[in-house]
Steps between C-alpha positions, in 0.01 A plus 500: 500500500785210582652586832834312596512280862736802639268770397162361612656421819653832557108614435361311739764574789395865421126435519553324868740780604233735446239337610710458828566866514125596432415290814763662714392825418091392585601360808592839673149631354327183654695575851347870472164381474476291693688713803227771410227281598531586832609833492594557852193391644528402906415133548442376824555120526404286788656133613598321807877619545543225751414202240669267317364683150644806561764410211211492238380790623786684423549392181141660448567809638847506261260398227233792538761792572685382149190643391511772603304528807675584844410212748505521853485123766278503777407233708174357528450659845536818386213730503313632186638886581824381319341522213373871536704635188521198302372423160456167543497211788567116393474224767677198452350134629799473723311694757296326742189643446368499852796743579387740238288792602160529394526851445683427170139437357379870510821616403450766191811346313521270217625154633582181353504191644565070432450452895123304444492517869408838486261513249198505704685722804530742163162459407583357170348200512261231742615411839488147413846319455578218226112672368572859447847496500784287526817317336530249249819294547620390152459796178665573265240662264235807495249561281502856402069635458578828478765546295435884368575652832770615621605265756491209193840611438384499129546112486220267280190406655515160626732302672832620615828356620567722851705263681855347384373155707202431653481679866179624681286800432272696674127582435197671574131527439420884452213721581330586196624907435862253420640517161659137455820407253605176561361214656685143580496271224189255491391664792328800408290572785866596712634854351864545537514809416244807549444827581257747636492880365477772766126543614460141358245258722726230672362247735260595780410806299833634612581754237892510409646792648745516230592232213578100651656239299555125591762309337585134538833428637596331753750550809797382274415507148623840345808343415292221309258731258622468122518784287131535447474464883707803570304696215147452690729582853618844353141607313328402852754761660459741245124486518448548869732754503332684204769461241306341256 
């Protein structure tokens, strides 16, 4: 069939008009779900309110409660009873973690963490720094191992843009009850992101009170993960809070 100039381009104005309007109407349905990850559930998350951070920090927090989740600050002095009630305690790198109590360690609440520093205070990994844990200046890349679970995000094995431009990453070496999903590119002996399951061995034959994840940013870097970045942020949330 012969179509005229006007006609065919009357045919494809309507094809992009709806396939504008099918978007809009998705988007509200992709809002929902993603708002319903969270579902109310009390976060408790811990920085240094006195730092020079504190901006990125918020933007977290803003990030994790347009999930869905209800977020409450705390400084890093603050003692691990804040979180009686809470679903879920992150701690950011901008603490120092010398001013962190230890008593954070036993707690029997999921927590997440990218402060290396307290990876062996937690139990999650060696004492030894720049050997069991540590931070590797310039990344940019992970390689996903794991990629069926949960905290994969459901991207490819393999390696994985994370980072808009290269920036610094945390890591860790963990006890063997860990499940590991990422690891820094060409370096896989340095996991960048793990977790341990409730009852799970850490190090020191600690057993995890309740589930731990570690991820790898750094003090400043939230504002720097690409798209796939933010995908691994919100399945590590998610997991350690029991969502997924």
């Amino acid at each position: 069939m012969h179509l005229s100039r006007r006609a065919a381009s009357l045919l494809i104005a309507c094809g992009l008009l709806a396939g504008l309007q099918a978007a809009q109407a998705a988007e509200p349905a992709a809002s929902a779900t993603s708002t319903a990850a969270g579902n109310g559930r009390k976060v408790v998350l811990l920085v240094q309110r006195s730092g020079p951070n504190l901006p990125v920090d918020e933007k977290i927090r803003q990030h994790i409660e347009s999930r869905g989740y209800a977020v409450t600050l705390q400084d890093q002095s603050a003692s691990p009873t804040v979180a009686n009630g809470s679903d879920l305690v992150v701690i950011s790198s901008t603490v120092a973690a010398k001013d962190v109590s230890g008593a954070w360690r036993q707690l029997p609440v999921p927590l997440l963490t990218w402060e290396n520093d307290l990876l062996d205070d937690l139990a999650m990994t060696g004492k030894r720094h720049d050997v069991d844990f540590g931070e590797a200046p310039k990344e940019r890349y992970l390689w996903i191992v794991n990629a069926p679970h949960p905290m994969a995000a459901g991207l490819a094995a393999g390696v994985n843009n994370v980072y808009v431009k290269q920036a610094a990453m945390s890591w860790g070496k963990p006890g063997l009850g860990a499940t590991t999903i990422a690891t820094l590119y060409g370096q896989p002996e340095k996991a960048a992101i793990f977790g341990y399951e409730k009852g799970a061995t850490m190090d020191y034959e600690s057993l995890a009170p309740a589930r731990r994840v570690m991820f790898f940013l750094d003090n400043d870097t939230f504002t720097n993960l690409a798209p796939s970045g933010r995908q691994l942020f919100d399945a590590a949330i998610d997991w350690a809070v029991g969502a997924r």
